[in-house]
C-alpha positions in Angstrom: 26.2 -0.8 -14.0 23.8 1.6 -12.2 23.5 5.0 -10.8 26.3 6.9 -8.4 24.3 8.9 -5.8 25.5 10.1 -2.9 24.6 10.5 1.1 24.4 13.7 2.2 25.0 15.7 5.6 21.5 14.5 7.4 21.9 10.4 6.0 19.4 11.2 2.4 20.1 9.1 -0.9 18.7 10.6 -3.5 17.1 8.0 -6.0 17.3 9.0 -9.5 13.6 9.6 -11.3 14.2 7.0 -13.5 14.5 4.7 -10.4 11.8 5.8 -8.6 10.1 5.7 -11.8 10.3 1.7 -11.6 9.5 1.3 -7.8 5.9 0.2 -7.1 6.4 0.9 -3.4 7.1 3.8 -1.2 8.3 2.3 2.3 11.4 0.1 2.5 12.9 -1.8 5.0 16.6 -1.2 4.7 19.6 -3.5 6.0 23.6 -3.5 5.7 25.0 -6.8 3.7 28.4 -6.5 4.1 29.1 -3.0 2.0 26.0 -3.0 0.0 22.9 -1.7 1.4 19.6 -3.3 0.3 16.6 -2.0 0.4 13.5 -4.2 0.5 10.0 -2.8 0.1 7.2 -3.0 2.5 4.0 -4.0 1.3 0.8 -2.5 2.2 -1.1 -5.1 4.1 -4.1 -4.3 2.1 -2.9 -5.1 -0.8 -1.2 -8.6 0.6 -4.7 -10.0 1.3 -7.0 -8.1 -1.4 -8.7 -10.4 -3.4 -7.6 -13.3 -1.2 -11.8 -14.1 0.1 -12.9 -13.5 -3.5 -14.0 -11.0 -6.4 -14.8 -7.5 -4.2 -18.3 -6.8 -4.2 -17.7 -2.9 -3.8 -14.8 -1.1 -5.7 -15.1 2.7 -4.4 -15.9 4.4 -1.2 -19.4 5.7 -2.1 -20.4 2.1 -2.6 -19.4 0.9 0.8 -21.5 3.4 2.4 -24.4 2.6 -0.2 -24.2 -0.7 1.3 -24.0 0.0 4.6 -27.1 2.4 4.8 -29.2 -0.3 3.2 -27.7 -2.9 5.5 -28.5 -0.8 8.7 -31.8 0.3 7.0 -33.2 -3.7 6.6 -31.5 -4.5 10.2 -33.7 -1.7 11.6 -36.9 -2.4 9.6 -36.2 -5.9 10.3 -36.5 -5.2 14.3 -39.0 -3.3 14.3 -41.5 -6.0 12.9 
């Protein structure tokens, strides 16, 4: 079957670790079907569309603003010649 948890005074279910253990999400939308309450997770947005215009071209932080100061450096040499 599954779990027993309980609602407590201020409205918090506690999942189990061995549930939250199998959830790849931390936000849910939650909504009342009848008696059962379902929760469905919310999925960051930026990981709905990664990938979706092609391979990445930069895969941390540091090389984003690598890129960026080269960019602005050839857009300013670029201008002033």
């Amino acid at each position: 079957m599954g779990e027993i948890v309980e609602i407590d005074g201020q409205g918090r279910i506690y999942l189990p670790s061995e549930v939250r253990g199998r959830l790849r999400y931390r936000k849910f939308r939650i909504h009342v079907d009848n008696e059962n309450i379902v929760l469905s997770p919310i999925k960051p947005a930026v990981k709905k569309y990664y990938g979706v215009a092609g391979r990445p071209i930069y895969r941390t932080p540091e090389e984003i603003d690598e890129a960026l100061k080269h960019g602005t450096e050839k857009i300013l040499r670029e201008d002033l010649h």
